[in-house]
C-alpha positions as CSV (number, residue, x, y, z in Angstrom):
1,X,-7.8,11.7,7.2
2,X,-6.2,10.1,4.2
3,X,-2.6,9.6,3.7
4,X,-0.9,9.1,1.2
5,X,-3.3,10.0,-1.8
6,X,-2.5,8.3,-5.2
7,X,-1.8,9.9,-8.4
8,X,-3.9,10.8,-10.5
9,X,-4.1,9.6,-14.4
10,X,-3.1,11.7,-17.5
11,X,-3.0,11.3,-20.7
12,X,-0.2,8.8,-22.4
13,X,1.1,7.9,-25.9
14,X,-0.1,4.0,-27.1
15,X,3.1,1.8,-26.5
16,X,5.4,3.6,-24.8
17,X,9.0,1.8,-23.9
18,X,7.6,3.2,-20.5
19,X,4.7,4.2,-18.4
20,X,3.9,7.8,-19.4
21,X,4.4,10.8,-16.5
22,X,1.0,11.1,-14.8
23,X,2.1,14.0,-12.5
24,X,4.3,17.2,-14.2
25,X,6.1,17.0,-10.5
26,X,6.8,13.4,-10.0
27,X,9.8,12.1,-12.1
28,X,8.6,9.3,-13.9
29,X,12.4,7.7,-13.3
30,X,12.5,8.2,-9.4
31,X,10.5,6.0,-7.0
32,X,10.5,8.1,-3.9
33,X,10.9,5.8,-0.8
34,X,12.3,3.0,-2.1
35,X,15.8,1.6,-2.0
36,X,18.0,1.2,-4.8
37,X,18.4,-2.6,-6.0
38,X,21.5,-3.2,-4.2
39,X,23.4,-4.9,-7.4
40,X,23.0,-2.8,-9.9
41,X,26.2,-3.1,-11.7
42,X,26.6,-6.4,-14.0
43,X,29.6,-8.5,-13.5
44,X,32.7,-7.7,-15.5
45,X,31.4,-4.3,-16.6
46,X,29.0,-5.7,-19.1
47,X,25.9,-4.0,-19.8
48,X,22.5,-5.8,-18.8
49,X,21.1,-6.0,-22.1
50,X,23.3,-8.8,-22.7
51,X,21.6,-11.1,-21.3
52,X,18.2,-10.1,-22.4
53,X,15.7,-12.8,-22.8
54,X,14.0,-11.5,-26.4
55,X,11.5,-14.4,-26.2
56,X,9.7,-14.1,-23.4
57,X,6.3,-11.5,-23.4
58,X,4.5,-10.5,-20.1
59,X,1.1,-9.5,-20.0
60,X,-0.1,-7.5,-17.2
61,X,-3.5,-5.1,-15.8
62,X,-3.2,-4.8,-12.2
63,X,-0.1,-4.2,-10.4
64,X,-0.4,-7.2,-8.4
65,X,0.1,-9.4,-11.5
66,X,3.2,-7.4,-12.3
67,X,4.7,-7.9,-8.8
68,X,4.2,-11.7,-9.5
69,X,5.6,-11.3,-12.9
70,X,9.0,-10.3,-11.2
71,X,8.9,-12.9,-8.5
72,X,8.4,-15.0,-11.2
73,X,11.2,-13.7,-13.4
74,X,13.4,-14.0,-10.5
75,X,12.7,-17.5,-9.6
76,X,13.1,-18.8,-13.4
77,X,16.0,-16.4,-13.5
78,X,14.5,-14.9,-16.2
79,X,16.1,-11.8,-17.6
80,X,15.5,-8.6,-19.8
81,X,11.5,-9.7,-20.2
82,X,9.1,-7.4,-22.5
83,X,6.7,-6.6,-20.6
84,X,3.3,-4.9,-21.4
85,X,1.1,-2.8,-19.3
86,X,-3.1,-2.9,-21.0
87,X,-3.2,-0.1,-18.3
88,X,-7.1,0.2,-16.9
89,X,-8.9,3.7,-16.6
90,X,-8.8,3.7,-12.8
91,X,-6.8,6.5,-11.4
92,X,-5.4,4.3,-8.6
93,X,-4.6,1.4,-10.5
94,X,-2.6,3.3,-12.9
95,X,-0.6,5.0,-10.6
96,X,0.5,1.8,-8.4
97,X,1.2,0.2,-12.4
98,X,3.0,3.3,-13.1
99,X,5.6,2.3,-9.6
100,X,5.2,-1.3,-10.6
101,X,6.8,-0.5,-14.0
102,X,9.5,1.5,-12.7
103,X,10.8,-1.2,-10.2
104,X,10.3,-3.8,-13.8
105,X,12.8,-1.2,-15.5
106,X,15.2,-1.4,-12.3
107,X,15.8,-5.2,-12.8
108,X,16.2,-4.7,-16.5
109,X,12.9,-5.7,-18.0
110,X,11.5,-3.5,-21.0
111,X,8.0,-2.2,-19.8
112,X,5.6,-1.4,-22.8
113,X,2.5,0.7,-21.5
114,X,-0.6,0.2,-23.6
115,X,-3.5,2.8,-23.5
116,X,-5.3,-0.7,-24.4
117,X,-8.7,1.1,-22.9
118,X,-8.1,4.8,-24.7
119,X,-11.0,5.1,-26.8
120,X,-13.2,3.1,-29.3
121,X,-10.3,2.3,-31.7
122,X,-7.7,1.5,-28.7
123,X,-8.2,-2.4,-28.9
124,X,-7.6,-2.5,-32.7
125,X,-4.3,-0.3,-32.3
126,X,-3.6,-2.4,-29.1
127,X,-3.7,-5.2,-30.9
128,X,-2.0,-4.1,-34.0
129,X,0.6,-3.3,-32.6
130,X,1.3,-6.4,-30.8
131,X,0.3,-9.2,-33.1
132,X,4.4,-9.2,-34.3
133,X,5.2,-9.3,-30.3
134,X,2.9,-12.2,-30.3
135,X,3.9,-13.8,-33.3
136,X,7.9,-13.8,-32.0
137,X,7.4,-14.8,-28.8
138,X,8.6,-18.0,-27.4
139,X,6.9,-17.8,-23.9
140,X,4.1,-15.9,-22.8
141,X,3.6,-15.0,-19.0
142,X,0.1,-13.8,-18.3
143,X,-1.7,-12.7,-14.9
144,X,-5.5,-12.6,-15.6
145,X,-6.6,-15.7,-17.9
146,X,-10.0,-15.0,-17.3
147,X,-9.2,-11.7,-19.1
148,X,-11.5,-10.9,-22.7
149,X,-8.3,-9.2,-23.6
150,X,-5.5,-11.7,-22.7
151,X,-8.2,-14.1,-24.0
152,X,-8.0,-12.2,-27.3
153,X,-4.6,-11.8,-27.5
154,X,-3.7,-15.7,-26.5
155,X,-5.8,-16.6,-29.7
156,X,-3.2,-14.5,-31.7
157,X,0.0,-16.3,-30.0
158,X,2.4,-18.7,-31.4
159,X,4.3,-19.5,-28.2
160,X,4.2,-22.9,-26.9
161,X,4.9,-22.5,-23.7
162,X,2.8,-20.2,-21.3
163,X,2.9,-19.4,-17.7
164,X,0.2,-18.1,-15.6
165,X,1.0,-15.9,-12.3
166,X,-1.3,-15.2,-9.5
167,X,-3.8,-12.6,-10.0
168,X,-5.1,-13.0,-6.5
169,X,-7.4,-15.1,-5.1
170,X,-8.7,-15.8,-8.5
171,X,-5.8,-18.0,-9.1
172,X,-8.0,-20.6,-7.0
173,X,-11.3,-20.3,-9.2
174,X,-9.2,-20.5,-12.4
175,X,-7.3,-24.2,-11.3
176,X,-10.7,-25.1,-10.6
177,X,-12.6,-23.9,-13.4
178,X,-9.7,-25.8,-15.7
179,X,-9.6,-28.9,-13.8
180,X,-13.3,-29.3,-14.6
181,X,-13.6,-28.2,-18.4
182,X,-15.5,-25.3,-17.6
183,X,-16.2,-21.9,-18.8
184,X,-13.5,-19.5,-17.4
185,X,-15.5,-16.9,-15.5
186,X,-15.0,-14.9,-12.3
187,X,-16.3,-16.2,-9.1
188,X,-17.9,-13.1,-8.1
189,X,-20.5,-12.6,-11.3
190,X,-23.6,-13.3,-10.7
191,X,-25.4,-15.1,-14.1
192,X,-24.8,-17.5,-16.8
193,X,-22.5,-15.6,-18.8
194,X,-24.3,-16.1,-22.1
195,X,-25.4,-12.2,-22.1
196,X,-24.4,-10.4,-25.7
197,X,-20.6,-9.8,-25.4
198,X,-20.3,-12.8,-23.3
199,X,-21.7,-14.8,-26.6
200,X,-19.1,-12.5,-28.8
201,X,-16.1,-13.2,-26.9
202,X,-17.1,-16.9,-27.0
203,X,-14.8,-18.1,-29.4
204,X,-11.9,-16.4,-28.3
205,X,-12.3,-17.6,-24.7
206,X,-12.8,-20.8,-25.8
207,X,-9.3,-20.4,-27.8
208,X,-7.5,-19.4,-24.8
209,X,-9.2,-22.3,-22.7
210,X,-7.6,-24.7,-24.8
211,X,-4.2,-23.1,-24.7
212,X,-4.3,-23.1,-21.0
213,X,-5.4,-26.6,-21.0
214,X,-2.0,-29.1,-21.1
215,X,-1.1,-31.0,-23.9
216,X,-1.3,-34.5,-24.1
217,X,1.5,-36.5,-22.9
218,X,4.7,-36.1,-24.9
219,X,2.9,-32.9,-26.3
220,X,5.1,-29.6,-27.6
221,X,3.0,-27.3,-26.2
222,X,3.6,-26.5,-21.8
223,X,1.6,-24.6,-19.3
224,X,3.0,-23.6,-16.3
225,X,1.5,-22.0,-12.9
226,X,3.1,-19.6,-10.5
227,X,1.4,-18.9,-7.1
228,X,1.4,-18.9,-3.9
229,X,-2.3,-19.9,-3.3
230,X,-3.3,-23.4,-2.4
231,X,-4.0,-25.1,-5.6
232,X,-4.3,-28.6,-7.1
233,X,-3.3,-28.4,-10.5
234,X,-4.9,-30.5,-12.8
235,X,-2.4,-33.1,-14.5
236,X,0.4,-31.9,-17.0
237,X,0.6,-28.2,-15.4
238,X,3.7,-27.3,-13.8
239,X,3.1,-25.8,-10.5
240,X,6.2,-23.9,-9.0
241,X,5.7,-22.0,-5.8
242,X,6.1,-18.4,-5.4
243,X,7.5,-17.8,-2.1
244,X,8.1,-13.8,-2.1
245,X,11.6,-14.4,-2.7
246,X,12.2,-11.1,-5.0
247,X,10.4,-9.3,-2.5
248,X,12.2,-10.3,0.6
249,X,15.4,-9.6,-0.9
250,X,14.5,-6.4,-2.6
251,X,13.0,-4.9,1.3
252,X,12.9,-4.6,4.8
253,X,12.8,-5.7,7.1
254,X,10.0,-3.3,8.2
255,X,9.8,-1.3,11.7
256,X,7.3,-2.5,13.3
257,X,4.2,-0.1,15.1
258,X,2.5,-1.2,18.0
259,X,-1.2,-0.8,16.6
260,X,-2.8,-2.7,14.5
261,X,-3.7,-2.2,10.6
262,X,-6.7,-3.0,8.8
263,X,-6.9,-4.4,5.1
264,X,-9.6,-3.3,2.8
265,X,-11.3,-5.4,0.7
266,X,-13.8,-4.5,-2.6
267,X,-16.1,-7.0,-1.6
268,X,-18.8,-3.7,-1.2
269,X,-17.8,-2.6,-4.9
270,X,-18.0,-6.0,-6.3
271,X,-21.4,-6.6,-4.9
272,X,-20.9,-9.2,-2.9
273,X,-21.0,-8.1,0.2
274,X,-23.6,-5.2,2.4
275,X,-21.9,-1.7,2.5
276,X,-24.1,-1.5,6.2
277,X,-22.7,-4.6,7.4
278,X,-19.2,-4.0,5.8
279,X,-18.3,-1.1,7.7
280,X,-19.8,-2.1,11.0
281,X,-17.2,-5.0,10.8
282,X,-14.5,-2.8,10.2
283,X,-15.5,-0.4,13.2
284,X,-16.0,-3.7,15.9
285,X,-12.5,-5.1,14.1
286,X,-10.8,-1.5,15.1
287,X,-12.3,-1.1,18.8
288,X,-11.3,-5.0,19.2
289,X,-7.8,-4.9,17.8
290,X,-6.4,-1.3,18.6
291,X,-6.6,-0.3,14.4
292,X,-5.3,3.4,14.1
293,X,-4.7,2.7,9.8
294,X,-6.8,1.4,7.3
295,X,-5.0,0.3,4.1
296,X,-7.8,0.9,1.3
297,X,-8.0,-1.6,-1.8
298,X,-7.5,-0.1,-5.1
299,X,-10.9,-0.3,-6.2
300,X,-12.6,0.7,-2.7
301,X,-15.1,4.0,-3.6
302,X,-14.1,7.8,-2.2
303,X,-17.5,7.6,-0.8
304,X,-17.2,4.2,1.4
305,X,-13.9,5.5,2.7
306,X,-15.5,8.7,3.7
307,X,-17.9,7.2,5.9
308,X,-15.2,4.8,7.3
309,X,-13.2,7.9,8.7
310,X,-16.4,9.5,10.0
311,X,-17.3,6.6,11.8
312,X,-14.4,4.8,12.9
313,X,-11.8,7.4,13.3
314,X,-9.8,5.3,11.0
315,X,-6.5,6.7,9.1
316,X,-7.4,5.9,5.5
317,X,-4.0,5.1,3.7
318,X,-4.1,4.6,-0.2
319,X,-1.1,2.7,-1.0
320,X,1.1,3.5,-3.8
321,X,2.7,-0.1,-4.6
322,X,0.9,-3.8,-4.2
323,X,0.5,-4.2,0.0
324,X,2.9,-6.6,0.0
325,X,6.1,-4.1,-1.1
326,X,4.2,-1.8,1.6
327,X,4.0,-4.3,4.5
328,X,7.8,-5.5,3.7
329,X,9.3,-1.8,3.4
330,X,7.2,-0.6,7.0
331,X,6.1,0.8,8.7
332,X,3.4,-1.8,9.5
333,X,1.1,-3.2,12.2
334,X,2.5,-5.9,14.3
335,X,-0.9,-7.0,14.0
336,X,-2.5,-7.1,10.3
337,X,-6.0,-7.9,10.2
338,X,-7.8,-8.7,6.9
339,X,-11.1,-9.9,5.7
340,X,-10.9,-13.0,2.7
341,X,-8.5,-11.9,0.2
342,X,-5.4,-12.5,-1.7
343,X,-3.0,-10.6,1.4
344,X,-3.8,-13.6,3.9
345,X,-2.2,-15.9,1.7
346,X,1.0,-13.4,0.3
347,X,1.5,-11.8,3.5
348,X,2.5,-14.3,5.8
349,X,5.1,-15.0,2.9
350,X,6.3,-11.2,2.3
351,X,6.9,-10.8,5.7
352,X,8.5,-14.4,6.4
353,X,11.0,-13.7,9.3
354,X,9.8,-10.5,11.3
355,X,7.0,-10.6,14.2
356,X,4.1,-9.3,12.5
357,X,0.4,-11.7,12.6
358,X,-1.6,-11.5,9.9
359,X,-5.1,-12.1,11.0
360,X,-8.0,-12.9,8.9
361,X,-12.2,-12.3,9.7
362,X,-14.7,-14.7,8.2
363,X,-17.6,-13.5,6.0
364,X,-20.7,-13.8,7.8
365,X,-23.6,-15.5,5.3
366,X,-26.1,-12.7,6.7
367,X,-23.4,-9.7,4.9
368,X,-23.9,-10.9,1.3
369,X,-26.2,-9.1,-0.7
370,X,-29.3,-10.4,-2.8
371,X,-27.5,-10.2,-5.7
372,X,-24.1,-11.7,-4.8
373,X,-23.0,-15.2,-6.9
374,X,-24.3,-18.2,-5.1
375,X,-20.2,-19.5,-5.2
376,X,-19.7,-16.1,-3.1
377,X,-19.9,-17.8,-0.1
378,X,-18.3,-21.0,-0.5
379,X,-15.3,-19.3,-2.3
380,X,-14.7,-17.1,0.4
381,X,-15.0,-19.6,3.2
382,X,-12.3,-21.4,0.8
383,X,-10.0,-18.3,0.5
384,X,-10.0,-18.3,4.4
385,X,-10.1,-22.2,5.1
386,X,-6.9,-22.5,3.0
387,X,-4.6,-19.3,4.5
388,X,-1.7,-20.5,5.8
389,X,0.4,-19.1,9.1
390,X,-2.7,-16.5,9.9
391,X,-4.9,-16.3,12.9
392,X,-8.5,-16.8,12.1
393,X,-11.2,-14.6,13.7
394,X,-15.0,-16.1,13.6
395,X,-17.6,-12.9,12.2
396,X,-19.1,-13.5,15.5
397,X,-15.8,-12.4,17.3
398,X,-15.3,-8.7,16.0
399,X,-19.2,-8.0,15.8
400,X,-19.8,-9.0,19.7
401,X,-16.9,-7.1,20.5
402,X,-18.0,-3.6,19.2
């Protein structure tokens, strides 16, 4: 059984002032289930655009990094941000960016969707049409620095002062990876990264390294970091905390049910991790815990979660908005139980106040697969180690338990 399906992806017109109708039955304006901001009306009767912050360029791919973008926006009491959408090709992803962008319009941000991946000559028009973006603006907030296309378009930017928000878990292996000098790539690839379009977008990620790098003291240029992970900044970079505070305020609090939910993970589509082992953890971490739902990842295959329902019983639920807008508006778990990922860090913040757990599983060394990164497992017993207000559950727990 799966509930609620996502939306599926249709065709849309490069740079649109908003996300383009994927559904002819879904009103692109309407977000069905979620509140209206509560202050919608600006003081004195003047109109929002007022106070629009023209300098300031956002640039998004997952809906995760847009969520971030307005909890950033709302900490720096940032207002009327431009911000742009280089929307993916996955079905899933584009519809939760589509509700993502709606929300963005509700607090008086401009949303600009990009079909950045719509053909051979989409980069060039991509690009095109926001080098004059780039060229004007003062601040640029980005959520993916390790990116080709941020990468790309940071080597085209003028703005001396940029901000990076959380795009997970990869947060971590960014600080990291800039604290050391080192070659921005992502924690789960397995290689040197010296293959032929690694060696083409060389220069440019070398470019954006070097922006992201902080100047010298006394320097014009500023990089700043918002996130709720556990990171040690290198010196000169800004860190400010992202405490869900948008969030919070916007929802909730949620009713509460009295079984427990599951969070999926695409530890199986990245490679890292065994589909076999995978989904007999999930089945012991059900039959231990009481787990009627199963809230899928974006990226998680039709196929995996078909076998999940078979052989768990499992309610497969394919959320329509980043898990942490879910968890806050409810219902939800009192229990939430999750394997290493970005949710056992974010949730404990999102749902600050109510009586839900969040409850994470370790990665047992024997579920990796041949061909997962030899950082796999030390980055995910790091993602774990570090989580915050969340129960931690050995592998050997749910696995003697089924």
């Amino acid at each position: 059984m799966t509930s609620p399906e996502g939306t599926r992806a249709g065709p849309g017109t490069p740079g649109a002032e908003v996300p383009p109708p994927e559904t002819t039955d879904t009103p692109a304006r309407r977000l069905r289930g979620v509140p209206r901001q509560r202050h919608r009306t600006a003081r004195s009767g003047e109109p929002r655009a007022a106070s629009r912050d023209t300098g300031t360029l956002a640039f998004v791919e997952s809906p995760v990094q847009l969520l971030n973008v307005l909890e950033w926006a709302h900490t720096a009491q940032a207002t009327g941000l431009t911000v742009v959408v280089l929307s993916p090709h996955d079905p899933m992803t584009r519809g939760q960016l589509r509700r993502m962008a709606e929300l963005a319009r509700d607090e008086g941000h401009t949303v600009r969707w990009e079909e950045a991946r719509g053909g051979p000559t989409a980069p060039v028009r991509t690009i095109g049409g926001l080098t004059p973006l780039l060229r004007r603006a003062r601040r640029v907030v980005i959520g993916d620095p390790f990116s080709r296309y941020v990468q790309l378009l940071l080597s085209l930017a003028r703005a001396r002062d940029l901000v990076v928000v959380d795009d997970g878990t990869a947060t971590m292996e960014f600080i990291s990876q800039l604290a050391c000098g080192e070659q921005l790539v992502r924690w789960h690839r397995n290689g040197s990264g010296r293959g032929a379009r690694d060696l083409i977008f060389a220069p440019f990620s070398a470019t954006a390294r070097r922006r992201l790098t902080p100047a010298p003291e006394g320097g014009r240029r500023t990089v700043g970091l918002f996130s709720s992970m556990p990171v040690e900044a290198p010196p000169g970079v800004e860190v400010t905390t992202n405490e869900f505070a948008w969030t919070r305020g916007r929802f909730g609090p949620p009713r509460l049910t009295r079984a427990a939910d599951i969070v999926g993970t695409s530890l199986v589509e990245t490679g890292v991790v065994d589909t076999e082992r995978y989904l007999a953890a999930v089945g012991s971490l059900a039959r231990a815990h009481g787990a009627t739902r199963y809230f899928a990842h974006r990226k998680e295959s039709t196929e995996k979660l078909r076998r999940l329902v078979a052989e768990t019983g499992l309610e497969i639920v394919r959320p329509d908005l980043p898990l942490e807008l879910i968890a806050r508006r409810g219902p939800i778990g009192r229990l939430i139980v999750s394997f290493p990922s970005t949710v056992v860090h974010t949730l404990p913040l999102a749902l600050r106040g109510t009586e839900v757990k969040v409850a994470v599983c370790d990665i047992d060394p024997e579920w990796l697969t041949a061909n997962a990164s030899p950082r796999a497992q030390g980055f995910l017993d790091g993602v774990t180690g570090t989580a915050r207000d969340v129960q931690r559950l050995p592998f050997t727990q749910p696995m003697a338990a089924g």
